[in-house]
ZAMARGU-4260 file (C-alpha; in steps of 0.2 Angstrom, whole numbers, plus 5000, padded with zeros to 4 digits):
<rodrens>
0) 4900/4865/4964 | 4909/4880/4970 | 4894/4891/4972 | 4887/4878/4983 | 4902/4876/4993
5) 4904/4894/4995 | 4887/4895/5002 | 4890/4881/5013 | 4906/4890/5019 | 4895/4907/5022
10) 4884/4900/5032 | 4893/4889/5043 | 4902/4906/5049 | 4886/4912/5057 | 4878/4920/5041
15) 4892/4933/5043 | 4899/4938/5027 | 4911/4950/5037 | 4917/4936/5048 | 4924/4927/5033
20) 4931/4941/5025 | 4940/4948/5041 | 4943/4930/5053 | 4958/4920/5045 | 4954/4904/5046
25) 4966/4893/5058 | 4983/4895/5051 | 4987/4876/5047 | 5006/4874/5043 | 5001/4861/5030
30) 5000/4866/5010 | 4983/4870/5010 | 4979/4886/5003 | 4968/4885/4988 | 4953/4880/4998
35) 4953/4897/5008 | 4938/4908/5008 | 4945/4928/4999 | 4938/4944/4996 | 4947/4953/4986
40) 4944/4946/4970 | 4925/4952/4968 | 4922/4961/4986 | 4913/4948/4990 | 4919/4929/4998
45) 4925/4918/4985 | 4934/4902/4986 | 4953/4905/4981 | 4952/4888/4970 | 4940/4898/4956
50) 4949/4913/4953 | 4959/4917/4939 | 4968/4930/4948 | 4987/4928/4955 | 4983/4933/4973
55) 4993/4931/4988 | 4986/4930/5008 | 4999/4937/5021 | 4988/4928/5037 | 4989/4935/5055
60) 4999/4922/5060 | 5012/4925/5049 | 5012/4944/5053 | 5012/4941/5071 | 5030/4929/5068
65) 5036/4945/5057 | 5032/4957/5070 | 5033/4972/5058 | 5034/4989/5064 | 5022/4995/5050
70) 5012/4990/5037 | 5024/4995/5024 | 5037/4983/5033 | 5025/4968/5032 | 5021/4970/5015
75) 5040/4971/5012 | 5046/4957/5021 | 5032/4945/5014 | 5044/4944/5001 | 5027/4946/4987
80) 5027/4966/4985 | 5041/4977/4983 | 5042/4994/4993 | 5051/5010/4989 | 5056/5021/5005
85) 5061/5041/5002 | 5063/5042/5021 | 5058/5030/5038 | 5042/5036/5039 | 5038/5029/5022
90) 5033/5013/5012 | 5025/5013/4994 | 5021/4997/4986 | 5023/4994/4971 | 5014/4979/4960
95) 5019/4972/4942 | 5027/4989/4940 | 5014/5001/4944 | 5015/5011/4962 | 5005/5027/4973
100) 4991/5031/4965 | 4992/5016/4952 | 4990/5003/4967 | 4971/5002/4975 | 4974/5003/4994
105) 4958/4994/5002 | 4955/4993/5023 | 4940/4984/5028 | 4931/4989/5011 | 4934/5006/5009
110) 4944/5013/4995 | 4960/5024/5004 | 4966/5031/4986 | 4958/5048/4987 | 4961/5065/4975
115) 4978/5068/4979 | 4986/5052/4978 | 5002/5056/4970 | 5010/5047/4957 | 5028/5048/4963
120) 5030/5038/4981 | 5017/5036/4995 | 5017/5035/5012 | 4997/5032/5015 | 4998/5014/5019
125) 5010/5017/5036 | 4991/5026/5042 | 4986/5007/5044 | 4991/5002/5060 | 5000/4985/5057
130) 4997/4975/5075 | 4977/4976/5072 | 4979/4965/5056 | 4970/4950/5055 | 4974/4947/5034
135) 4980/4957/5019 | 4977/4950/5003 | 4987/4958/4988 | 4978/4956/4972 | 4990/4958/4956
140) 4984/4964/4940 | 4969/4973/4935 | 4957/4977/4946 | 4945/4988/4938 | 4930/4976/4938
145) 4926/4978/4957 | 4936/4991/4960 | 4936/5004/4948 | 4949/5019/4942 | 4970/5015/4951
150) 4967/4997/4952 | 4982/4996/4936 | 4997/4985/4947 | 4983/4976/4958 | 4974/4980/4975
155) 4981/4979/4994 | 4965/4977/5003 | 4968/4974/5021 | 4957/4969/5034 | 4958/4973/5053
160) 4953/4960/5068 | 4933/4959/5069 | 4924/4959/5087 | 4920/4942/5091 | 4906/4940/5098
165) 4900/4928/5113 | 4896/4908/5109 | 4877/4908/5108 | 4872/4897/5124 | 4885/4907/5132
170) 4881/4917/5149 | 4894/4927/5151 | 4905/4939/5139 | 4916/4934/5128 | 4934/4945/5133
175) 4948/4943/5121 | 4965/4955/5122 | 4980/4957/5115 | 4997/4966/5122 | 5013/4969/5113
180) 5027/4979/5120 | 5042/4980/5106 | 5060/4987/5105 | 5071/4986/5088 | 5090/4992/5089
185) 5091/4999/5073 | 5080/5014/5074 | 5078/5011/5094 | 5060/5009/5089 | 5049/5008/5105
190) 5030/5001/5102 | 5016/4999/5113 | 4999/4989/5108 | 4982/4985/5117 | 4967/4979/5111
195) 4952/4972/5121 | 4937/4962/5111 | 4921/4961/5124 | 4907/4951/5116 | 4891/4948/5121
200) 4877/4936/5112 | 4872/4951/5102 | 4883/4968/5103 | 4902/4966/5101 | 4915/4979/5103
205) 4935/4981/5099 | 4947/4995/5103 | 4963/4995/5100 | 4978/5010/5101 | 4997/5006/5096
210) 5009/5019/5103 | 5027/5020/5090 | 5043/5030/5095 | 5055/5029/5081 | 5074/5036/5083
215) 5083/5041/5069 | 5090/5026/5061 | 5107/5018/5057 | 5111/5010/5041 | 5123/4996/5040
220) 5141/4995/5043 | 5146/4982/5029 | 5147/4993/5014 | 5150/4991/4995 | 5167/4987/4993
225) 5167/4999/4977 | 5157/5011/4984 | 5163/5014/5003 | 5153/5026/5014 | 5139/5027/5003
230) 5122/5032/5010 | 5133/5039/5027 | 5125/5056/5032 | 5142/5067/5035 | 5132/5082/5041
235) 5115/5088/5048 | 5109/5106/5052 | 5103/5114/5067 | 5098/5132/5069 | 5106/5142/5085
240) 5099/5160/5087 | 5094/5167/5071 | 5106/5159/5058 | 5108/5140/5051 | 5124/5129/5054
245) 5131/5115/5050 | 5136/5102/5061 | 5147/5086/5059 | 5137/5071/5062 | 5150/5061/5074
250) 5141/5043/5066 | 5138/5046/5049 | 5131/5028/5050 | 5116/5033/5060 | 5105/5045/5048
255) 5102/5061/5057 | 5083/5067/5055 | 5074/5053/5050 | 5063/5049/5065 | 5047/5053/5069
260) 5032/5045/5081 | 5014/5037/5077 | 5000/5033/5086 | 4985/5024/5077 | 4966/5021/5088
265) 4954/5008/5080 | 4937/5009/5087 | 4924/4992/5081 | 4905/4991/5088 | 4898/4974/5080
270) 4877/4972/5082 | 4869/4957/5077 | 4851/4957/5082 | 4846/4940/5072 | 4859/4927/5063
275) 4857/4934/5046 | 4857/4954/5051 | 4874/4965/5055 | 4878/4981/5060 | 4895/4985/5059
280) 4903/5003/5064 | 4921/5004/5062 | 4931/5021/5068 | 4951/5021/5064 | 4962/5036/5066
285) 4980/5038/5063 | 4992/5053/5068 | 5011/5057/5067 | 5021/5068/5073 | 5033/5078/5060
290) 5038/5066/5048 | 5057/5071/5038 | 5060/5070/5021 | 5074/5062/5023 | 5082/5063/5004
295) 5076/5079/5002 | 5089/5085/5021 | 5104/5078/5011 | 5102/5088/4995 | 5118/5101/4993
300) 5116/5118/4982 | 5134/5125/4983 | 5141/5116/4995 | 5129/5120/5006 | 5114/5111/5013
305) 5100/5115/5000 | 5086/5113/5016 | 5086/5116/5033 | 5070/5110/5035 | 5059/5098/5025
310) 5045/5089/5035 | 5030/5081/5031 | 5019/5090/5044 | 5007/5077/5056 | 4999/5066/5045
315) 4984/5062/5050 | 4968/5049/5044 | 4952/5049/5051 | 4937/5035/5045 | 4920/5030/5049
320) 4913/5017/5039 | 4897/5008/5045 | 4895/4991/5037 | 4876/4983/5036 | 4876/4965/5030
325) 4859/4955/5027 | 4863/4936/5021 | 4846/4927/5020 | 4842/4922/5002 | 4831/4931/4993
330) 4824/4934/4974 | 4836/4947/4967 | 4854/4941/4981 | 4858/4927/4995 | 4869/4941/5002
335) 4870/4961/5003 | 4882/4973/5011 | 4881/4989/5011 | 4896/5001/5017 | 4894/5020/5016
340) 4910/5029/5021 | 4919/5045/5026 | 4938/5049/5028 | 4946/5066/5032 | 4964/5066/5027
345) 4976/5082/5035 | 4994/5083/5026 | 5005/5094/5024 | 5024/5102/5018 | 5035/5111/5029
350) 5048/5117/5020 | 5063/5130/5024 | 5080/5133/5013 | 5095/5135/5021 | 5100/5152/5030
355) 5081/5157/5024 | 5068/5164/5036 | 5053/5161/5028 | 5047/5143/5029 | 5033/5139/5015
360) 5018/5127/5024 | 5009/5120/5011 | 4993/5110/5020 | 4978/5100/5012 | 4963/5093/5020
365) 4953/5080/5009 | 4936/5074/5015 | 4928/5059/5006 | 4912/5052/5004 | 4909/5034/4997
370) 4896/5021/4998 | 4897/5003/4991 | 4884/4992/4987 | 4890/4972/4986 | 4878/4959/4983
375) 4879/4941/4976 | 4869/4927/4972 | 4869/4909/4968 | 4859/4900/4952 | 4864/4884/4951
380) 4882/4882/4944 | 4881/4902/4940 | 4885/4915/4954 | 4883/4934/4952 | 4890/4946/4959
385) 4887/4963/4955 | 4884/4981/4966 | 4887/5000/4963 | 4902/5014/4972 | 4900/5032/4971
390) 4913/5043/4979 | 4916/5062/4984 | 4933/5068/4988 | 4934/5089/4992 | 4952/5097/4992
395) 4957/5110/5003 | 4974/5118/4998 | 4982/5133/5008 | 4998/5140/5007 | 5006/5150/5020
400) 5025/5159/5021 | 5031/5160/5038 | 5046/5172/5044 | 5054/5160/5057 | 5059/5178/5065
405) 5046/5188/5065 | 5034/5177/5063 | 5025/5189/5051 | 5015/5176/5037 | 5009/5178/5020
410) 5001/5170/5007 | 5010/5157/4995 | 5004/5145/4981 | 4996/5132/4988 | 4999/5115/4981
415) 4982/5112/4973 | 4966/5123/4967 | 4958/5127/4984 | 4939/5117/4984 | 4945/5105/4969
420) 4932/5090/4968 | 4934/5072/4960 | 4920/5062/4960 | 4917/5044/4952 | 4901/5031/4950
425) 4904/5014/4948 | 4891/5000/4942 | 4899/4981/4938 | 4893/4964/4939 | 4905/4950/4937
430) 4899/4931/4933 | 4906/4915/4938 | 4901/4898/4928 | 4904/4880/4934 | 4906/4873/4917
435) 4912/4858/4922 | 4918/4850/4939 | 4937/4854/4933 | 4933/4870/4921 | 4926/4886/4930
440) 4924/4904/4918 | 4924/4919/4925 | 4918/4937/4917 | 4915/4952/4921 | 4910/4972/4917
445) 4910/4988/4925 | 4905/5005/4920 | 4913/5019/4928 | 4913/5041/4928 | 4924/5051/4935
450) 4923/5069/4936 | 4935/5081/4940 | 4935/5102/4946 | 4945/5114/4951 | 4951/5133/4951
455) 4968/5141/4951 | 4971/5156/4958 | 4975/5171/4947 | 4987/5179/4961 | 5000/5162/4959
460) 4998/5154/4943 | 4999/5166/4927 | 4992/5157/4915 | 4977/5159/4902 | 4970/5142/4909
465) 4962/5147/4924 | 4953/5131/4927 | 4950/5113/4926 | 4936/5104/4918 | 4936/5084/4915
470) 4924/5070/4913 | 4926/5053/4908 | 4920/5037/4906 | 4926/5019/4905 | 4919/5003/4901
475) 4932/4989/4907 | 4930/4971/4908 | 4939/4951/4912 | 4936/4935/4906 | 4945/4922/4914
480) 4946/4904/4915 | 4954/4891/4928 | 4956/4872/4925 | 4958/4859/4938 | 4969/4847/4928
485) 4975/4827/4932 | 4988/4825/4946 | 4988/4840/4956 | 4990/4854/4940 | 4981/4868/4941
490) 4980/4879/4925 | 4972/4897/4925 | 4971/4913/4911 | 4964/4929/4911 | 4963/4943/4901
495) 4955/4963/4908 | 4957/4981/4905 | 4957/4994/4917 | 4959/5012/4917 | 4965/5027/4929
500) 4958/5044/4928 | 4969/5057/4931 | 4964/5064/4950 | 4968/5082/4955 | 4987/5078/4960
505) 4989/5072/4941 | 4981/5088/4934 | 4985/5101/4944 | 5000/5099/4954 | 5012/5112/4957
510) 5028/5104/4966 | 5049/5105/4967 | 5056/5090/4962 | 5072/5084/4968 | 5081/5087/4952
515) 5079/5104/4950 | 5062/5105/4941 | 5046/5110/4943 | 5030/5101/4942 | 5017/5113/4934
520) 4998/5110/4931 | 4992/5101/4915 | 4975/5102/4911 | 4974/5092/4899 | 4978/5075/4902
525) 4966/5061/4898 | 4963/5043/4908 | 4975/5029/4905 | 4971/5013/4897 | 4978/4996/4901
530) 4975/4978/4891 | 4981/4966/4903 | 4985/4946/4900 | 4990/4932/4914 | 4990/4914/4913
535) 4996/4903/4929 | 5001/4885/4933 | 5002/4880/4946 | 5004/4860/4956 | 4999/4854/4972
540) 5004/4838/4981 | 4995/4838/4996 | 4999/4841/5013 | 5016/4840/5006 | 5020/4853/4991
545) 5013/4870/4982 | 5022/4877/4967 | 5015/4890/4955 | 5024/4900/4941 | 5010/4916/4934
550) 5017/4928/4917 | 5010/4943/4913 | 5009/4955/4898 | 5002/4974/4900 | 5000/4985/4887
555) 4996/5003/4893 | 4991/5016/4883 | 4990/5036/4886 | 5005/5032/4904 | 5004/5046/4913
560) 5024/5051/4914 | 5034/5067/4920 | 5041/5076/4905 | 5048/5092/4899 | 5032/5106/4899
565) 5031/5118/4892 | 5029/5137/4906 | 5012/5148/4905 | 5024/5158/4894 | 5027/5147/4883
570) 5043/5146/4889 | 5055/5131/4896 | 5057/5138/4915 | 5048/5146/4929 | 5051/5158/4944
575) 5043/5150/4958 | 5046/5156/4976 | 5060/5164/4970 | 5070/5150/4962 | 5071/5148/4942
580) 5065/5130/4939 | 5062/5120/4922 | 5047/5116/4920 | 5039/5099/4919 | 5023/5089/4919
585) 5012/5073/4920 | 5009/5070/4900 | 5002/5057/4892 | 5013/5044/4882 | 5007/5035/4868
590) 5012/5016/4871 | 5019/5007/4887 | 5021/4989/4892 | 5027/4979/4907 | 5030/4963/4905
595) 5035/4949/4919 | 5033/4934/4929 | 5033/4930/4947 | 5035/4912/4955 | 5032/4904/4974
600) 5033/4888/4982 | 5029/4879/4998 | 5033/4863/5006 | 5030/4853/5020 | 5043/4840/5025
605) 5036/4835/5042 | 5043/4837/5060 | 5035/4854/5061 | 5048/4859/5047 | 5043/4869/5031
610) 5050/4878/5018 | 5044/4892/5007 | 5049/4906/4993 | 5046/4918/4978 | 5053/4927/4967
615) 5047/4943/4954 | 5055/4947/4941 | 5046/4965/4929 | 5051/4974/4914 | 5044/4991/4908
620) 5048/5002/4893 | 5041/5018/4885 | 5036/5012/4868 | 5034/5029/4864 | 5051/5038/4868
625) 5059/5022/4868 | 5066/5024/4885 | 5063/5014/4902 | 5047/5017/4910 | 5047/5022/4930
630) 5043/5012/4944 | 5051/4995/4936 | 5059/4988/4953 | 5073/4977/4950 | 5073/4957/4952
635) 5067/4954/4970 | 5062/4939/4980 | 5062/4931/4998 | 5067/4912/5003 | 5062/4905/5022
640) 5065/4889/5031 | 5053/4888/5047 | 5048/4875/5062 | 5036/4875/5072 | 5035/4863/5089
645) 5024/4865/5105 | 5029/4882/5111 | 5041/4887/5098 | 5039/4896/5080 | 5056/4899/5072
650) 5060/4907/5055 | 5077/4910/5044 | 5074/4919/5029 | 5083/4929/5016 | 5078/4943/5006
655) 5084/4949/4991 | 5085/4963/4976 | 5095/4964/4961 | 5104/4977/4953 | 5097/4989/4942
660) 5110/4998/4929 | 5109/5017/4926 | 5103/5015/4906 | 5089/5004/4914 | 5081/5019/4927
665) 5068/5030/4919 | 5072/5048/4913 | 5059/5056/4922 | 5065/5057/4940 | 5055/5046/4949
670) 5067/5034/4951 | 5077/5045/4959 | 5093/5042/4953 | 5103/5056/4962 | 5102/5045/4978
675) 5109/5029/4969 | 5127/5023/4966 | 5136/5030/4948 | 5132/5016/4942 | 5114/5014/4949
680) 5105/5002/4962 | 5117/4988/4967 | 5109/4973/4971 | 5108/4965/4990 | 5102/4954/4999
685) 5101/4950/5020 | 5099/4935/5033 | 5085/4937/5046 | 5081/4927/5062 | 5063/4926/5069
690) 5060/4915/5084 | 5040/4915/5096 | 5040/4906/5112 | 5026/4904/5123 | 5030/4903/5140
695) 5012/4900/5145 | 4996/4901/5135 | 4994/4918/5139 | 5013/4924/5136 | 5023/4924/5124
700) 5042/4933/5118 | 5048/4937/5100 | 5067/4941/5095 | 5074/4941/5079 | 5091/4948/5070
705) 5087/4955/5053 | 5102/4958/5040 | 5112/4948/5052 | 5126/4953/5042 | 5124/4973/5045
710) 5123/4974/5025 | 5122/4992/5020 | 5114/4996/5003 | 5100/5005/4999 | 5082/4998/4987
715) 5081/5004/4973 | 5072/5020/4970 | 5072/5024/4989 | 5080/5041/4999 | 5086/5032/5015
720) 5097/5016/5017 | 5091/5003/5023 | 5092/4995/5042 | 5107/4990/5046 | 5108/4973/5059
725) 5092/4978/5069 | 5089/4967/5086 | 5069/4964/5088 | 5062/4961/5107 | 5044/4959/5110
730) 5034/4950/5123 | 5017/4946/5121 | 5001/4945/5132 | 4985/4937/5126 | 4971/4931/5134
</rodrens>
């Protein structure tokens, strides 16, 4: 039975519940993956086999042969997850049509979405520093049992490498490291990694730090034949003295102001005084430097440059989460973690127009607090799994108007209410049932409250509502089924709600969009609501074969979209830092749906050769307005032929993204029209090279040619073009 076996898996990894979730198991190059211990499904280790859920595992092995620079990247080049880009230091999944604050972002159990995740693009998930992965697992669909409110698209729950601790007749520590120095043409990307693993019997300790220099980068040289020199950046401005000008960029391939640096520190201490008790204390920050806002430096007003700056000021994250794990069976669980929490998050905007003096610097802090509670237990063929999350997010807003020559400062609108809170609670319990060797049910329930606050400051925002109150509650469930059918067929269904509450970004945002308008606070928005259905079948020959096709249907009801909005006065624009602006607003729609299917295969045809590839394919429309809901990327998929012999791991893959016509893009500007073609987002596609060899055990080099062809174009949705032909070199030090 699959409880049975799962405890049997549990235990033979030392009683160490963190082990399975974070150790990728060996990374056998046969078609075997449905017997593989996940966590993201329920937050606690399940096998993949009984989950109704379409979920895909990006292993460390496979992120080692993709060598991404960020997270983002590896998320993008897995082919499974499309990523929208506004400038380099960017990278915003989206799943099943829903992106930013509509995607749960998970590292090591710990929920990253905070109070203001926007709903436009995000760059949080770069603040994970992608060569300390050991696994992501991206969970599609509904998510709400385990996870609660932004779990609409799915969950990205990553895990970072564990300590290892030493063999237990061992005398000596166990030392493990790790050591990547990385160069890539097209942005003249520099990377340095180190991490060092010493293990003991009963303590265990990781630290790691990666260094990332990124240049500005070049887009490709092959254009669109029908649209020649498009994404080229003619100009860029620099300031001599006390006035602005503007200069002629002498490569217009090579897209001035766009990079930026990085450096992410991971600190683990591991404890294990007995075999079924774990302490677990886990430290990561992340820092950049400035950060341009690349499509925002090639907007024009007149002619002229509309900006002379626009920077994201250093964004930085800061963690500590302490993990406690106890796995020896008792009357009410067989396993318990507990993992309270707390982030700081610093962000900020540096903007400055053109030939203007004052530069506005919007900052916010966010300090959360979280705890969650995961237990499960085994009763015969019926495992529960059930826990409790409670969070606390704090907002600090300031805004400040800087004279770049005087240096005299003054007070502006901040972004948000300064001291806005959003705070949730969280109970579920989810059930599986071994009805049958081949038939296995799943259900589950959760019961969530959010609670939202904040104050607007009478000096900035002239308007009778002078604050916001909100509370809300949700009760949200799955029921699922998965059928191990004759001859290697596999057949699954589920069907779940889930809901988003709107956080403070959603309610009370004020922000210039790039089309002119002006978000503006809406206090009166209520949670959205999905209804969700998938069914999957999938066929498994193995050793030898893995194909699997999932559809899914989403109706969603109350979509939070950007719309016209009506001014404090009741009127249609707004002056705001002296510019007139129209002025829009997150609303609530009535009806939404997204529809679509996604498929993948792997094969194994021997002589170290192996073949894989998928393909996703989404549709989303405003019921109410009868226009095209945002955030719908276009067809997008990734094929891969690879070998692996002895010493060497070769890879040649394509990636690839159809068009998306103009009628088909979203009224709302989040699709960010202005920086496609007339006639929209033209599709693409590129050839990529990866080659390992290991010189010795301990040393290893990496190249790889990505878009081969030099292909310019630009994804959909996104402010910067693409990498042009980008040379990778890495060489590699483990012991």
């Amino acid at each position: 039975m699959i409880s049975r076996t799962l405890t049997i898996v549990v235990v033979a990894a030392g009683a160490n519940v963190t082990a399975v979730a974070q150790t990728p198991a060996p990374d056998s190059a046969r078609v075997i993956s449905l017997g593989e211990v996940i966590v993201s499904a329920s937050r606690t280790p399940e096998l993949r086999a009984a989950v109704p859920q379409q979920i895909e595992v990006l292993s460390a092995r496979t992120i080692r042969l993709l060598n991404p620079a960020t997270t983002a990247d590896a998320l993008q080049q897995s082919g499974w997850v499309y990523v929208q880009k506004s400038q380099l230091g960017g990278g915003s999944p989206v799943l099943r049509g829903f992106e930013a604050n509509k995607v749960l972002l998970v590292v090591d159990g710990v929920r990253l979405n905070n109070a203001i995740f926007r709903g436009g693009h995000l760059q949080n998930v770069l603040g994970i520093d992608a060569n300390v992965l050991g696994r992501i697992e991206v969970l599609s669909g509904a998510g709400a049992v385990p996870y609660g409110s932004d779990a609409l698209g799915g969950v990205i729950s990553v895990y970072t490498k564990p300590p290892l601790l030493a063999d237990s007749g061992s005398t000596t520590p166990r030392v493990h490291t790790s050591n990547l120095l990385r160069y890539a043409s097209a942005a003249h990307e520099k990377t340095l990694h180190t991490d060092v693993s010493l293990g003991w019997r009963r303590v265990a300790s990781l630290t790691s730090v990666t260094v990332t220099d990124f240049d500005d980068l070049r887009k490709g040289n092959r254009d669109y034949r029908s649209y020649p020199g498009f994404g080229e950046k003619p100009f860029y401005v620099r300031r001599f003295g006390l006035r602005d000008s503007v200069l002629v960029n002498p490569d217009p391939n090579v897209q001035r102001d766009s990079g930026y640096g990085q450096m992410d520190v991971l600190q683990k201490l591991l404890f294990r005084p007995v075999a079924h008790q774990q302490h677990l204390l886990n430290l990561q920050y992340s820092t950049t430097t400035d950060v341009p806002r690349y499509d925002r430096l090639q907007a024009l007003r007149n002619g002229l440059p509309r900006f002379a700056e626009w920077n994201y000021g250093p964004q930085r994250r800061l963690m500590a989460s302490y993990q406690y794990q106890y796995t020896r069976p008792k009357r009410l669980f067989d396993a318990l973690r507990l993992t309270p929490a707390v982030q700081r998050l610093d962000e900020s905007r540096l903007v400055r127009d053109f030939r203007r003096d004052v530069r506005q610097e919007n900052r916010e802090q966010v300090r959360v607090l979280s705890a969650n509670l995961d237990l499960n237990k085994s009763l015969g063929r019926h495992e529960l799994r059930y826990g409790a999350e409670v969070t606390h997010n704090r907002v600090r807003s300031t805004g400040t108007g800087v004279n770049v020559r005087t240096g005299v400062q003054q007070d502006i609108a901040t972004r948000y209410p300064n001291g806005a809170t959003y705070a949730t609670t969280g109970l579920y319990a989810a059930h599986r049932w071994q009805l049958t060797p081949a038939l296995t049910l799943s259900d589950g329930l959760r019961l969530s409250t959010v609670r939202l606050r904040g104050d607007f400051d009478p000096r900035f925002f002239n308007t009778t509502a002078t604050r916001i109150r909100q509370s809300s509650a949700s009760l949200d469930g799955n029921l699922g089924l998965v059928a191990q059918l004759p001859a290697g067929f596999r057949a699954s269904g589920l069907v779940a709600t889930a809901f988003r509450n709107p956080n403070v970004d959603d309610a009370s945002k004020t922000f210039e969009q790039n089309n002119g308008t002006l978000i503006i606070p809406n206090a009166g928005l209520k949670p959205e609501r999905l209804r969700t259905a998938e069914v999957e079948l999938s066929k498994t020959v193995e050793n030898r074969l893995q194909v699997a096709i999932t559809g899914f249907y989403t109706q969603l009801r109350n979509a939070l979209v950007v719309q016209p909005f009506a001014a404090p006065d009741g009127g249609s624009t707004i002056t705001f830092n002296g510019q007139t602006y129209t002025t829009v607003a997150s609303t609530n729609t009535g009806r939404a749906r997204i529809y679509g299917f996604s498929a993948r295969a792997l094969a194994e045809f021997g002589a170290g050769f192996s073949a894989q590839g998928s393909i996703s394919y989404t549709k989303g429309r405003d019921l109410t307005r009868a226009v095209p809901l945002d955030h719908i990327p276009p067809l997008y998929g990734r094929g891969a032929v690879s070998y692996r012999r002895r010493s060497l791991t070769a890879e040649a893959s394509v990636l690839f993204n159809g068009r998306k016509w103009v009628g088909e893009f979203s009224p709302s500007g989040e699709d960010n029209l202005d920086q496609a073609t007339p006639v929209g987002s033209l599709g693409w596609y590129t050839l990529n090279l990866r080659t390992e060899y290991r010189l010795t055990p301990r040393w290893a080099v990496q190249a790889a040619v990505e878009n081969i062809l030099d292909q310019s174009y630009r994804q959909f949705a996104s402010g910067i073009s693409a990498p042009g032909r980008n040379v990778v070199l890495a060489l590699r030090f483990d012991r």
